[in-house]
N, C-alpha and C positions, 0 to 999 in steps of 0.2 A: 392839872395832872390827875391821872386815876388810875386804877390798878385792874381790876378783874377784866379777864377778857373779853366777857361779855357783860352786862352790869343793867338793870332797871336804870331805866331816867326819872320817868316821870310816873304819875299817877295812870297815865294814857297808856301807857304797853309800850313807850317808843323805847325802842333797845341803843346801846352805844358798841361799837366792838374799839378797844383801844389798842393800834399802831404801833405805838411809840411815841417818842418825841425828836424834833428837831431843832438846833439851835445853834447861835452864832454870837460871839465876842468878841471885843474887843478892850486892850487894856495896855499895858505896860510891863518889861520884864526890865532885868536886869540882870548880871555876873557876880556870881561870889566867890572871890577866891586868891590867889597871889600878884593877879595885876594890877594896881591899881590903889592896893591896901585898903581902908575904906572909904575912899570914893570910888560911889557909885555912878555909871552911868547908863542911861533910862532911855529907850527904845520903844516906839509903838509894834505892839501884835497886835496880833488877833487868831482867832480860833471858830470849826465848825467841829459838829458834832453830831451822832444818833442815841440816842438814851433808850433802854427798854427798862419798864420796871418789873422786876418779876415778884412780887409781893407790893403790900403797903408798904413797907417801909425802908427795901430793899431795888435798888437797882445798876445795870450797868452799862456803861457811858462809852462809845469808839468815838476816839478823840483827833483832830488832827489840829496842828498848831505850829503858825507861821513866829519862828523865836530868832531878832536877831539880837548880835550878843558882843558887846564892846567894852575894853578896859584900858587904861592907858596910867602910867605909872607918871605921867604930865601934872596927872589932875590934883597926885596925893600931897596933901599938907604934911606927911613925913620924910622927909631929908634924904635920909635913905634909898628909899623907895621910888623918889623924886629925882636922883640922881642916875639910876641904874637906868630909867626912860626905857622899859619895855612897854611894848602895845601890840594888841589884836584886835581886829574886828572880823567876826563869822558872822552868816546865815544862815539859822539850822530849820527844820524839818520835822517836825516831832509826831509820832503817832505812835497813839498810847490808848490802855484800856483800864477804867477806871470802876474798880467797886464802890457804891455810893450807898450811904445811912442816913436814912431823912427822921427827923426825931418828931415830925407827926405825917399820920398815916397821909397819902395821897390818895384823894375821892372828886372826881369832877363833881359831884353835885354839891361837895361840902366849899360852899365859898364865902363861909363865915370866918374861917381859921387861913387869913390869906399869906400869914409870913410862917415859913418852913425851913427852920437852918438842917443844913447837909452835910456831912464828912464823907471822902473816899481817901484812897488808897490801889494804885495800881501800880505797872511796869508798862514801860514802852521803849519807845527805839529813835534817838536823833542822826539824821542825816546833814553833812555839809553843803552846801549847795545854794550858791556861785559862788560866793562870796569870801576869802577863805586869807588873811593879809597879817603879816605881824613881822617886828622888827628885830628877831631873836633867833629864828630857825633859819639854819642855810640848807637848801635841800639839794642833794648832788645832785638831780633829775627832775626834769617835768612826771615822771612813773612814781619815786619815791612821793612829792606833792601832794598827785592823785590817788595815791592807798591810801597817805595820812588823812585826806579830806573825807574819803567813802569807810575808812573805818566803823567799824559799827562802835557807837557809844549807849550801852543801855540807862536809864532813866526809872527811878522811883517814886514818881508823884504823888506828894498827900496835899489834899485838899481841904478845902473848909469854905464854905457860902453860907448866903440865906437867900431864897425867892423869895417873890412877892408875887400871889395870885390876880391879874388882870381881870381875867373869865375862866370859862369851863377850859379854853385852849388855849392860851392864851400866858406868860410868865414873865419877870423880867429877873435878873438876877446877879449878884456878886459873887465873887470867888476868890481867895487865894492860894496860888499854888505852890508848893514848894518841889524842886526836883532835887533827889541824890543822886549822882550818876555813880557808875560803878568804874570810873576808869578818871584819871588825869589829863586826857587827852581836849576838854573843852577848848583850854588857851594855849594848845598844844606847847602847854613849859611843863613837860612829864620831868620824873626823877631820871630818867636817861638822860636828861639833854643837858649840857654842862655849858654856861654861854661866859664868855672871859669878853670886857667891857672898859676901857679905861683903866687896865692894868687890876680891875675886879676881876673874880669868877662867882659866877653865879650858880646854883645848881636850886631844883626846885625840892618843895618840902617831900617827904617819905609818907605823904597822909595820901594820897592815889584817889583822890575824890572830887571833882569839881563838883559845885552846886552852881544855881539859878534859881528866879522865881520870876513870876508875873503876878499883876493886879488886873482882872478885869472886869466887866458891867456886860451885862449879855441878856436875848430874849431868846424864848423858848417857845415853840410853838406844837399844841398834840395833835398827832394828827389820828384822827379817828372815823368811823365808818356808822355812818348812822343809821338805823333798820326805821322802816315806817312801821306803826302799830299796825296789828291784824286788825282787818276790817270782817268781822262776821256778824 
């Protein structure tokens, strides 16, 4: 990775203009939240990306990320919870825009310093889509369904990595992500919805917040514009 626009390479005059970066992951997520209690259960993603750095040690990250997202109150070793037998599984959509803090400067030519841990912090937007199944909502219409799936659910991802320098272009990298969303609607069991189960009723917590996260190992590649030296 490197920073300046334009930047000296070498002793030779050859110049660099730097791009951006591009990159792709893949890892694991999972659901936090009332279905399931804490069993967890674990889903492959994955994720593409564009990075521009605008300083050394400052940049920002357009994210897009395939998240699907399953819980099952089957799975939970609490009785309770284990009894009540709700489940969902969704497929969400995630694009999001991440500000990112690298805690040493990024220089293509410095490839003595090759591991660089990273923090961001952004907002984004998940979408439902196909996927959308659970054993607790009865919906009077295919219409009411289709709002509850395309709802907008916004998202607060903070991040935390380390790369490791390959070459000048070249990265590979971990990450974990954590998401807040600002709505309850993830495992669509909002505080509206009141579900009566075996002479139970159920209603969901008054905290209005699902979360999730993922893990994942990703490469990075800079793409850059290279100037020949002046020949006079």
């Amino acid at each position: 990775m490197l920073l300046s626009p334009l930047k000296s390479y070498t002793q030779h005059l050859s110049l660099i203009e730097y791009k951006g970066e591009l990159g792709t992951s893949i890892g694991t997520t999972a659901y936090k939240g009332q279905i399931g209690g804490k069993q967890k259960t674990y889903h492959t993603n994955f994720s593409l990306f564009y990075r521009k750095l605008l300083s050394n040690n400052f940049g920002v990250r357009f994210n897009y990320e395939y998240i699907p997202l399953e819980a099952n109150d089957m799975y939970s070793n609490q009785s309770i919870i284990n009894n009540r037998g709700f489940r969902f599984n969704r497929t969400f959509h995630e694009m999001n825009i991440l500000f990112e803090y690298f805690l040493r400067k990024n220089k293509i030519t410095d490839i003595k310093n090759k591991l660089n841990p990273f923090l961001g912090i952004g907002m984004g937007y998940i979408l439902n889509l196909p996927t959308n199944e659970n054993n607790f909502v009865n919906y009077k219409n295919s219409q009411q369904k289709l709002i509850a799936q395309f709802w907008p659910i916004c998202t607060i991802p903070i991040n935390i990595g380390i790369c490791y320098k390959l070459g000048n272009d070249l990265n590979i990298f971990g990450e974990f992500t954590f998401r807040y969303t600002t709505s309850d609607l993830v495992d669509n069991f909002e505080t509206a919805t009141t579900v009566t189960r075996n002479g139970n009723t159920y209603t969901a917590e008054n905290n209005g917040n699902d979360k999730f996260y993922s893990v994942k190992l990703g490469l990075t590649t800079t793409l850059i514009k290279r100037f020949a030296p002046d020949k006079k």
